[in-house]
C-alpha positions as CSV (number, residue, x, y, z in Angstrom):
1,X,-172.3,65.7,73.3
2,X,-170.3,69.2,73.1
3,X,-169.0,69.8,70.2
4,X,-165.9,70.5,70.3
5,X,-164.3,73.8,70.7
6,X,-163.3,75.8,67.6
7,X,-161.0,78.4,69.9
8,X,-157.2,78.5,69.2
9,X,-155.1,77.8,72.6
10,X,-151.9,79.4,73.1
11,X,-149.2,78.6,75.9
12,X,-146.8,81.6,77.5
13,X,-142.7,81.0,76.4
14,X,-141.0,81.9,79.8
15,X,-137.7,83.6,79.0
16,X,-136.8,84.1,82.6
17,X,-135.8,81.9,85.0
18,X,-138.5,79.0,86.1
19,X,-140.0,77.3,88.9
20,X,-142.7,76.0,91.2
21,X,-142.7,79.1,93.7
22,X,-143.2,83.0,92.7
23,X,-142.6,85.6,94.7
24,X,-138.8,84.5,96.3
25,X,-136.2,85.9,97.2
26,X,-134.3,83.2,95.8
27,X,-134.4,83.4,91.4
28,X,-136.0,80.5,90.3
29,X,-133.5,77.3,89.3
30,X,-134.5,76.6,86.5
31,X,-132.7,79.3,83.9
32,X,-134.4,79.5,80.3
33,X,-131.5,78.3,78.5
34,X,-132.1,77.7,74.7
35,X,-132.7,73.8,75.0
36,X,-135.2,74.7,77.5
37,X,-137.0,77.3,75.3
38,X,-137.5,75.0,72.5
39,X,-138.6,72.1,74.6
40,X,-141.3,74.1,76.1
41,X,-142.3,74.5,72.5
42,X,-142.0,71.2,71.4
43,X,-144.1,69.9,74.6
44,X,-146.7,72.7,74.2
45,X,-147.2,71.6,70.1
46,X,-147.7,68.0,72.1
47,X,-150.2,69.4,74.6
48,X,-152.2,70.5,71.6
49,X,-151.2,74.4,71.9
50,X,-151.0,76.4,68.7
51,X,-148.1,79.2,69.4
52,X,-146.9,80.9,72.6
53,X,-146.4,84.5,73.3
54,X,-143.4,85.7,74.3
55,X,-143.3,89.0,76.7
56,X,-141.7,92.0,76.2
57,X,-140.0,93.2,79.5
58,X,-136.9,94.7,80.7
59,X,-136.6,92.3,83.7
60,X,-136.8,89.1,81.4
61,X,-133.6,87.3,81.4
62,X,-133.7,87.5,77.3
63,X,-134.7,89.9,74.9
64,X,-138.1,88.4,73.3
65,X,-137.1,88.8,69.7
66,X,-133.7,87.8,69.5
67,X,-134.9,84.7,72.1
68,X,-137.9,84.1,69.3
69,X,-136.1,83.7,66.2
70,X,-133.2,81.7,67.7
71,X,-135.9,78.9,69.4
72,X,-137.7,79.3,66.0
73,X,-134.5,78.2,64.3
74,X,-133.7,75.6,66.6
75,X,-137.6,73.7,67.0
76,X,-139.2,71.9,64.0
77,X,-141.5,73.6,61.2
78,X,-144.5,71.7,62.5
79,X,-144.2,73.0,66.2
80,X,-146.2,75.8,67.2
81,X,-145.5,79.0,66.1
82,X,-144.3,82.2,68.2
83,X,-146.7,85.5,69.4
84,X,-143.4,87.8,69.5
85,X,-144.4,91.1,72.0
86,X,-143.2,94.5,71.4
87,X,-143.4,98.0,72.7
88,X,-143.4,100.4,69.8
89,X,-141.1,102.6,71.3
90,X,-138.8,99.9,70.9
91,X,-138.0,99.9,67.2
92,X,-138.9,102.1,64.3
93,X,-141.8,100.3,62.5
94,X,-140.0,100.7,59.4
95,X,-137.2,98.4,60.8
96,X,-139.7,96.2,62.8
97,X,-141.7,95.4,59.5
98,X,-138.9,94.1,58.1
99,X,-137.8,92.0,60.3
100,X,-141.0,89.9,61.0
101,X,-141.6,89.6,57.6
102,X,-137.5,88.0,57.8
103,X,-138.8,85.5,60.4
104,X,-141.9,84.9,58.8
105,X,-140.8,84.3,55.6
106,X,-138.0,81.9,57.1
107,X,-140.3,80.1,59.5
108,X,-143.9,80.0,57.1
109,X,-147.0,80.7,58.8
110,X,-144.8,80.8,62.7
111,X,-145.0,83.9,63.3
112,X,-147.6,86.8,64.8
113,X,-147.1,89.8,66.6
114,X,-148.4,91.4,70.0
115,X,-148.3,95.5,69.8
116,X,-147.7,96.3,73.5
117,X,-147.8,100.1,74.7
118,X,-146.7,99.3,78.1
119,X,-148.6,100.6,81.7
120,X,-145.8,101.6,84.0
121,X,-143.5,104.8,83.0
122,X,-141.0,103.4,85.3
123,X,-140.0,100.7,83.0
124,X,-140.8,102.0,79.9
125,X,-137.4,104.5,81.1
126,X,-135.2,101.7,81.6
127,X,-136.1,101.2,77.5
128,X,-135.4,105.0,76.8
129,X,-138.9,105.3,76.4
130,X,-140.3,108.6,78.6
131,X,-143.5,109.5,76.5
132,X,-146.7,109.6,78.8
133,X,-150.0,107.7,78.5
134,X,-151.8,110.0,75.6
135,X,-148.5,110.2,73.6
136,X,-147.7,106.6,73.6
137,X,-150.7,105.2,72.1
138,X,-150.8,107.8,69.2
139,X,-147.2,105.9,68.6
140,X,-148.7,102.6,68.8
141,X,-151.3,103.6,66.3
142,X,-149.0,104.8,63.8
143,X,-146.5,102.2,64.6
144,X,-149.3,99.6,64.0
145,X,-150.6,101.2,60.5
146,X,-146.8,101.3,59.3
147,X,-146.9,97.7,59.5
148,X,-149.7,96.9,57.8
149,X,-148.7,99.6,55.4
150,X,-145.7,97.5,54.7
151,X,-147.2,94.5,54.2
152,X,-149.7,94.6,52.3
153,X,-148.8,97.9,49.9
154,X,-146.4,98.1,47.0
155,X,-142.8,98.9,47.5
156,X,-141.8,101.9,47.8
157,X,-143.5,103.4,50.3
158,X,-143.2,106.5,52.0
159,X,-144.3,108.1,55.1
160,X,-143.9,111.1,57.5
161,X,-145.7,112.5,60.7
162,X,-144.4,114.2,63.9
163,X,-143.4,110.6,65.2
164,X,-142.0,108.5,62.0
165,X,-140.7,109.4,58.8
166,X,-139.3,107.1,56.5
167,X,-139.0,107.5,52.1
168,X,-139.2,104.8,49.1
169,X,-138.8,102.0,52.0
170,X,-139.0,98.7,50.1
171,X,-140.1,95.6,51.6
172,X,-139.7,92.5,49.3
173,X,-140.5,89.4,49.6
174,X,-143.7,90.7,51.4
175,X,-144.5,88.3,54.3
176,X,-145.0,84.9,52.8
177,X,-148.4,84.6,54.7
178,X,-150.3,87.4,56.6
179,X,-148.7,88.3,60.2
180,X,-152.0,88.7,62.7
181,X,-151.5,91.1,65.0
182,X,-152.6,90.7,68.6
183,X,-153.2,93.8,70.8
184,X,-154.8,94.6,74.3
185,X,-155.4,97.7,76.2
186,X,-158.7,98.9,78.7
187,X,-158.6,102.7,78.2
188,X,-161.2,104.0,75.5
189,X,-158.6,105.3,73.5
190,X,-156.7,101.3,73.1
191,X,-160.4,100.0,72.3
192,X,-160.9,103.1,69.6
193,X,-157.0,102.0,68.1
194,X,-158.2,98.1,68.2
195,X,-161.1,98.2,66.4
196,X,-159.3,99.8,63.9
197,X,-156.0,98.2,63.3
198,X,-155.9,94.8,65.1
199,X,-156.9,91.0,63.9
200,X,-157.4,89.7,67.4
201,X,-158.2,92.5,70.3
202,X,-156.9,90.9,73.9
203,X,-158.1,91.4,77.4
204,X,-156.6,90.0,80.8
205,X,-158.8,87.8,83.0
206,X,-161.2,89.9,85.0
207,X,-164.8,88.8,86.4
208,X,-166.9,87.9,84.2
209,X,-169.2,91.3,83.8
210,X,-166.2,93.4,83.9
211,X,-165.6,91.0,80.7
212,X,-169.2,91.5,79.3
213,X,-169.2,95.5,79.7
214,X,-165.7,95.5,77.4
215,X,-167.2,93.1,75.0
216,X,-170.2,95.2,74.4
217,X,-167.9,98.4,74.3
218,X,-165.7,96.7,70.9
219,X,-168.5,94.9,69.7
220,X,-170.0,98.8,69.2
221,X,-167.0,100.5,67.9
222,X,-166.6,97.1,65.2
223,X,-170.4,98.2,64.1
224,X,-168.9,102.1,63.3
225,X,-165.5,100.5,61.6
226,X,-167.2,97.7,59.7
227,X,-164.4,95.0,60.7
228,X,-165.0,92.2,62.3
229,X,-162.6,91.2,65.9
230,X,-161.5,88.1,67.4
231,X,-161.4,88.3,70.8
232,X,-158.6,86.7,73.1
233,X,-158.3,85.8,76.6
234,X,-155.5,86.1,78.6
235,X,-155.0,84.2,82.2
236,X,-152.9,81.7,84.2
237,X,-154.1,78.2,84.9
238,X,-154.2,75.6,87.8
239,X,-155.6,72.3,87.4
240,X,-155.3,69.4,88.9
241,X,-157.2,66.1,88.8
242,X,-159.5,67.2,91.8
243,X,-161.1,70.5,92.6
244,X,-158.7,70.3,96.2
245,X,-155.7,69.0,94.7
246,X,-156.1,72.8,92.1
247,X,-155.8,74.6,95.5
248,X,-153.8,72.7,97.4
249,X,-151.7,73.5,93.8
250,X,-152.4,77.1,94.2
251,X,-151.8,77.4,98.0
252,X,-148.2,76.0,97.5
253,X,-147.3,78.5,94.6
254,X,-147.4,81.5,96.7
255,X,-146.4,80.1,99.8
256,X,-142.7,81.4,99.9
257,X,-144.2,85.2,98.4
258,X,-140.9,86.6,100.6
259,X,-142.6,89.8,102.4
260,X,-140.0,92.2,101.2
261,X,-140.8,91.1,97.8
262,X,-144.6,91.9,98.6
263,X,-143.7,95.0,99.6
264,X,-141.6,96.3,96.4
265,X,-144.5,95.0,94.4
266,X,-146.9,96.8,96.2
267,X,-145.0,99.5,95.6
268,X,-144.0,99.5,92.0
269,X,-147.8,100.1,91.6
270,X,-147.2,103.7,91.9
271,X,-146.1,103.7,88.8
272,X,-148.7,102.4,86.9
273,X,-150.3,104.3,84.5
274,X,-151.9,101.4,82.1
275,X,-155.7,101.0,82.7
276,X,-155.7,97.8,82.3
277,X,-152.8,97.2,85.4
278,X,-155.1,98.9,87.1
279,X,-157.9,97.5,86.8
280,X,-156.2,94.4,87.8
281,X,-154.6,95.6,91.5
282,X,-158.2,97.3,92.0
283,X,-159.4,93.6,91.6
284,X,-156.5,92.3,94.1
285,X,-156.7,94.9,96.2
286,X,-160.4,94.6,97.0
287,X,-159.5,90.4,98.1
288,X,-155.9,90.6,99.6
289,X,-157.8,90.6,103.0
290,X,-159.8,87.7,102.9
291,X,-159.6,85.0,100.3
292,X,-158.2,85.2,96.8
293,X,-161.4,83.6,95.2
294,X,-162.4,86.7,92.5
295,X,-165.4,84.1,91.1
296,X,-166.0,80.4,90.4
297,X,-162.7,79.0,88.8
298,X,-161.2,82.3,89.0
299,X,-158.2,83.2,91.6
300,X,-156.4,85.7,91.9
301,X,-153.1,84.7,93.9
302,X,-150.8,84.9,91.0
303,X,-151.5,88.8,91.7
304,X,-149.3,88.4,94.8
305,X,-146.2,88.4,93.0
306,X,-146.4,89.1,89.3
307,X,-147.2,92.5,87.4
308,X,-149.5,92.2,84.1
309,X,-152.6,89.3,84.5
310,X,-152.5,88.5,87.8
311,X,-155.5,85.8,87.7
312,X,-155.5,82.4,86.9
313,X,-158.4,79.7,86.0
314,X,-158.3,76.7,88.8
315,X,-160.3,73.8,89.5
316,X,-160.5,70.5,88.1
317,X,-160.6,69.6,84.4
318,X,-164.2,69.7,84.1
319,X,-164.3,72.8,85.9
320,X,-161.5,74.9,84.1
321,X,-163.0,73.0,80.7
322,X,-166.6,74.6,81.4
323,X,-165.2,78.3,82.9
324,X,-163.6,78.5,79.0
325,X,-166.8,77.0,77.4
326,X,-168.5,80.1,79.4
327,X,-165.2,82.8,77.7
328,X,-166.8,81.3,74.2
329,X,-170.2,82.0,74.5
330,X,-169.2,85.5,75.5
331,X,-167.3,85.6,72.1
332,X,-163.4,84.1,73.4
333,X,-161.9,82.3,70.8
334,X,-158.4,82.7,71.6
335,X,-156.7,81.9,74.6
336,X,-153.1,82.4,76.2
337,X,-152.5,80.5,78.9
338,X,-149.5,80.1,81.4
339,X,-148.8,78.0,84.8
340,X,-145.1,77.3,86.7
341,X,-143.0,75.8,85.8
342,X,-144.2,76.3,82.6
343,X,-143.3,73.3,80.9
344,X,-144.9,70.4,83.0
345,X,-148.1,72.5,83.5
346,X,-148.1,73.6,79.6
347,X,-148.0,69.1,79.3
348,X,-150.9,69.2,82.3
349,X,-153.0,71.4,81.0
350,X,-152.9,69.2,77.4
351,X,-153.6,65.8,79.3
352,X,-156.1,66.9,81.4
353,X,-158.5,69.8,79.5
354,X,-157.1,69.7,76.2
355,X,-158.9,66.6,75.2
356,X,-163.0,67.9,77.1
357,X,-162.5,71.0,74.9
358,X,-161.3,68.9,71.6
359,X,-163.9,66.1,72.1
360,X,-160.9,63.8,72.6
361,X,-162.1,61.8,75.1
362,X,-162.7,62.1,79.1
363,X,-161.7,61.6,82.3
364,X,-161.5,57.7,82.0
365,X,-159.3,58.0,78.7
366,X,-156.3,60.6,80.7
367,X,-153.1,59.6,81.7
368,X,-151.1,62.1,84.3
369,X,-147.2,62.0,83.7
370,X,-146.6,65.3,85.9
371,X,-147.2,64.1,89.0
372,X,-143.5,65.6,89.6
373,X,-141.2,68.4,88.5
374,X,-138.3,67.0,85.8
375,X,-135.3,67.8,86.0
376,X,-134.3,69.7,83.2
377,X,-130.5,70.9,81.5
C-alpha cells in the first residue's frame, strides 16, 4: 500500500472574475465578490487544501492584501490559511513587516508570504515600479532580509543601504508564530537569493528534467549555505473521472481563446524580462503547432491565455495522483494548485485525488458532486 503523502496542498484564491472558459472576450460572470472569496476557502479547507495563494497583479480585480485580510476576517480560524503575494517594490519592508505580523497575530498560524520580483517591466510601471532585472532582485533581497530582520531580532532595529533606510523601528508583539516565506525565480541570481533567505523555494511546472537540472542547481547552493529548502510546485490541474473526460475537460477550457485576445498575449511577451516567463513561452512556443501535450499528464493549453504557469496536470485521478507521487520523489513537498472556475474544481480535485494521495480510500469509496457549475451570489 502507498503510504500516504506527507506534501502540504495548496489551492489558488481567484480575485478576479471566474469561469469555465479563459481567453474571452467576454470577462468571466462570475465576479470575486467577498462571499465568494471566503467560500472558495471554506470549500478548499473541505477538499483537504491547507492555504491558498493569492497573486499579486495589477489586472486583478482586488488588491491581494487588502482582499486577504478581509476574507481572513470573514472565514473561520480552522479554515485554511492565506499565501499573501507581493512585489517588493510595492511596500517598504519596514511597513510590510508590520503588517503581516498584524494579520498574523490576528489570524494565528493563517498567514505566509510569497516575495515576488515580477518578470514583465510593462506591468511592474503600471505599480510605479521602473527598476530593471539586476536592480530588482538586489531589492527583493534586502526587502526579504528586512523581514526576517524584523521578526526575529529585538526591537529597535535599524537599517540603511542605497535602497532602504529605516531607525529604532519597533516591531512588538513579534509574529505570534513564524511567517514562512515562499519565493520562486529561474535566473541564477533568484536561486543564489533563495538559498539564502527563503523557507520554501518555488518553481512553475516545466518537464520533468528541466525540473531535475533546477533541483540539482539549489540542492548545491543549500550544500555552500548550510540550510536546508522545501521545495514547491506550482501548476494548474484537470481531472476528471476518465483519462478522455480530463481532455474533453481541457479542450472545452480554451475553446472560446477569442483570436484578438491571442494576439495581445502573444504580444505582451515582448515585455518579459523574468526567466522563468520565459522559459515558460519557450515551452509553449515550441507546441502551439501541433498538440499541447508537453509530457505524460502534463498540458500546456492554459499557456494560451494566461501569463505566469501556463501548464496544468490532466488525466484521471490515478494519473494526476501518480504524476505528483513522481514531483515527491524529485523532492516536491509543496504544491499550489488552481483549475476554473476555481471553486468546484478546488472541491474536484479533493473528491477525486485528495483521498489516493492521503490513503483515504479509492476509486470505489468517491462521490462526484461537480458534475455541474453552481450558481453562485
Amino acid at each position: 500500500m502507498t503510504q500516504p503523502s506527507q506534501s502540504e496542498f495548496l489551492w489558488f484564491l481567484q480575485l478576479s472574475r471566474d469561469g469555465e472558459f479563459i481567453g474571452t472576450r467576454e470577462k468571466p460572470p462570475r465576479r470575486p465578490t467577498l462571499p465568494y472569496i471566503s467560500s472558495l476557502i471554506t470549500t478548499a479547507g473541505e477538499a483537504g487544501f491547507t492555504a491558498l495563494l493569492t497573486a499579486t497583479n495589477y489586472h486583478s480585480e482586488h488588491e491581494n492584501y487588502t482582499a486577504a485580510v478581509a476574507a481572513l476576517a470573514r472565514t473561520a480560524q480552522t479554515d485554511p490559511g492565506l499565501l499573501i503575494a507581493v512585489r517588493p517594490g510595492m511596500f517598504h519592508p519596514a511597513m510590510y513587516a508590520k503588517m503581516l505580523a498584524t494579520a498574523q497575530n490576528l489570524f494565528p498560524g493563517r498567514v505566509r508570504v510569497n516575495i515576488v520580483t515580477g518578470s514583465s517591466p510593462a506591468e511592474n510601471a503600471m505599480y510605479g515600479d521602473f527598476e530593471p532585472h539586476a536592480q530588482r532582485y538586489e531589492r527583493t533581497r534586502e526587502f526579504m532580509t528586512i523581514l526576517r530582520q524584523l521578526w526575529t531580532q529585538p526591537p529597535p532595529v535599524s537599517y540603511r543601504s542605497d535602497l532602504f533606510a529605516f531607525e529604532n523601528a519597533v516591531l512588538d508583539p513579534p509574529p505570534v508564530q513564524p511567517i514562512p516565506i515562499y519565493f520562486g525565480g529561474a535566473s541564477p541570481v533568484a536561486q543564489r537569493i533563495a538559498a539564502d533567505l527563503a523557507d520554501v523555494y518555488l518553481m512553475w511546472g516545466e518537464r520533468e528534467d528541466m525540473l531535475a537540472e533546477r533541483m540539482g542547481q539549489m540542492r548545491a547552493l543549500e550544500a555552500e549555505t548550510g540550510r536546508a529548502l522545501r521545495y514547491g510546485l506550482r501548476t494548474h490541474v484537470i481531472v476528471r473521472e476518465t483519462e478522455e473526460e480530463a481532455w474533453q475537460a481541457a479542450e472545452r477550457l480554451i475553446s472560446r481563446v477569442d483570436p484578438e485576445v491571442r494576439r495581445a498575449f502573444v504580444e505582451s511577451y515582448k515585455h518579459v524580462d523574468g526567466v522563468g516567463q520565459l522559459r515558460q513561452i519557450e515551452m509553449l512556443r515550441g507546441l502551439e503547432e501541433g498538440n499541447l501535450l508537453v509530457e505524460p499528464n502534463l498540458w500546456a493549453g492554459v499557456g494560451m491565455a494566461r501569463s505566469g504557469v501556463g501548464v496544468a496536470l490532466i488525466g484521471s485521478p490515478e494519473g494526476v495522483a501518480a504524476k505528483i507521487r513522481r514531483y515527491e520523489a524529485m523532492g516536491f513537498s509543496s504544491f499550489i494548485f488552481s483549475g476554473y472556475p476555481h471553486l468546484e474544481e478546488a472541491r474536484r480535485f479533493g473528491e477525486l485525488v485528495m483521498p489516493l494521495l492521503k490513503g483515504q480510500g479509492g476509486e470505489g469509496s468517491r462521490q462526484i458532486h461537480t458534475d455541474t457549475v453552481a450558481p453562485v451570489a
